[in-house]
C-alpha positions in Angstrom: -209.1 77.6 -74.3 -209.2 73.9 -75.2 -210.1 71.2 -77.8 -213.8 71.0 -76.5 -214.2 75.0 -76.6 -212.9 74.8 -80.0 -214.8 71.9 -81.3 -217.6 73.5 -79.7 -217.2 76.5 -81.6 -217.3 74.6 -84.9 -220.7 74.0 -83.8 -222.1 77.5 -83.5 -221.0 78.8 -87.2 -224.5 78.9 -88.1 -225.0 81.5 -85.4 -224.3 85.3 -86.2 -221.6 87.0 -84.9 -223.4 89.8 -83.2 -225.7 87.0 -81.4 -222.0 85.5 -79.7 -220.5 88.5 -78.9 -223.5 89.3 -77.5 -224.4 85.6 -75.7 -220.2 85.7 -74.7 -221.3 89.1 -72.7 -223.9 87.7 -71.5 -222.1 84.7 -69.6 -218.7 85.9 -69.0 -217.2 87.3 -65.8 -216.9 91.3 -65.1 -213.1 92.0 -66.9 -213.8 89.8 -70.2 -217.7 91.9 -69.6 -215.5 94.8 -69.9 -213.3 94.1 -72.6 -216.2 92.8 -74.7 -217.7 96.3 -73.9 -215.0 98.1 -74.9 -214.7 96.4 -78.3 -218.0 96.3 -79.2 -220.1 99.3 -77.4 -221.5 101.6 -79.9 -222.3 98.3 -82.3 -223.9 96.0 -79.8 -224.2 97.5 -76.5 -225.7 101.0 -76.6 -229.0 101.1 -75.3 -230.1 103.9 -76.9 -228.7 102.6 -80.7 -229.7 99.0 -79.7 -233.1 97.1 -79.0 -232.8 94.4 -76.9 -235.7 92.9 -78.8 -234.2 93.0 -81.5 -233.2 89.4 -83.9 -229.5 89.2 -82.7 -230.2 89.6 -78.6 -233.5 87.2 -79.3 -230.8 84.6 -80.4 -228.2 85.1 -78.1 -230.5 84.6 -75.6 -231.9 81.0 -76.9 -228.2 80.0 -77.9 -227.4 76.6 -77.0 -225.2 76.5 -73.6 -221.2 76.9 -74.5 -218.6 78.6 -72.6 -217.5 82.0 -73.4 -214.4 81.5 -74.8 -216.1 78.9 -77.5 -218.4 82.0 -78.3 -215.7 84.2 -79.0 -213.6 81.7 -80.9 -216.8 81.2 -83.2 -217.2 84.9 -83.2 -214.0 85.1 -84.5 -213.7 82.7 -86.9 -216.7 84.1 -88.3 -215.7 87.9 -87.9 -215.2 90.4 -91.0 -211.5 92.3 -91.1 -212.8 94.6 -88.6 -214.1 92.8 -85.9 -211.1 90.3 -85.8 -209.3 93.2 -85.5 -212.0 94.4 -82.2 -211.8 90.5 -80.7 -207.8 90.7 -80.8 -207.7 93.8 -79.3 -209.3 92.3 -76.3 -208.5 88.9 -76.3 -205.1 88.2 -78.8 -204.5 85.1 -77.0 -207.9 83.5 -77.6 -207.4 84.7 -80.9 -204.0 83.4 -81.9 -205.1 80.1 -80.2 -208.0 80.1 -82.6 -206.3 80.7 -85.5 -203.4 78.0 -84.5 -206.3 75.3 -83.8 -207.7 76.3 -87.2 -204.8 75.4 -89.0 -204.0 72.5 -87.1 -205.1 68.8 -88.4 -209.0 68.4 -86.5 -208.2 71.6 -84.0 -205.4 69.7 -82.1 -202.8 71.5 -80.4 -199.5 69.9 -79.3 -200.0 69.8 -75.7 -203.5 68.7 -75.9 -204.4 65.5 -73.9 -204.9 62.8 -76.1 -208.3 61.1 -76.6 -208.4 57.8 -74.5 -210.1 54.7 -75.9 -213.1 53.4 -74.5 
């Protein structure tokens, strides 16, 4: 994770959280595929309990273009007790990172390259 996915994640709080877990599964690479699925299966994922035509795949599919981890940090930072719970089960560094940058002053980590001056 960085700065950028994290700013960039302030940016999609308007979007629902099924939409970026969704959108995330849609662009990530087969392990974080598999732990999205195994977090989120009977909710998001079955196709016999979901339609992909549905409002929340509709959006994920016209979401703006962001990386995966800065969908799952927004999903996060949007998600009820429950699902915080389902994203840290599968990712608990992308979530303790999100909840550091949260409490840090404008999402800066130490260790973060500093913004040069143009």
């Amino acid at each position: 994770m960085s700065l950028a996915d994290y700013k960039a994640a302030m940016t999609l709080r308007d979007e629902s959280f099924a939409s970026l877990i969704i959108a995330a599964a849609a662009r990530c690479h087969a392990d974080d595929f598999d732990r999205i699925e195994r977090a989120f299966w009977n909710d998001l994922f079955d196709p016999e309990a979901v339609d992909p035509d549905d409002f929340d795949h509709r959006e994920a599919a016209s979401m703006p273009d962001a990386t995966v981890g800065a969908l799952l940090m927004a999903a996060y930072l949007k998600a009820d007790h429950i699902n915080v719970l389902r994203i840290g089960g599968a990712f608990p560094l992308l979530v303790q990172e999100a909840s550091d940058r949260e409490n840090a002053p404008g999402g800066r980590l130490p260790g973060d390259p500093q913004a040069v001056a143009q």
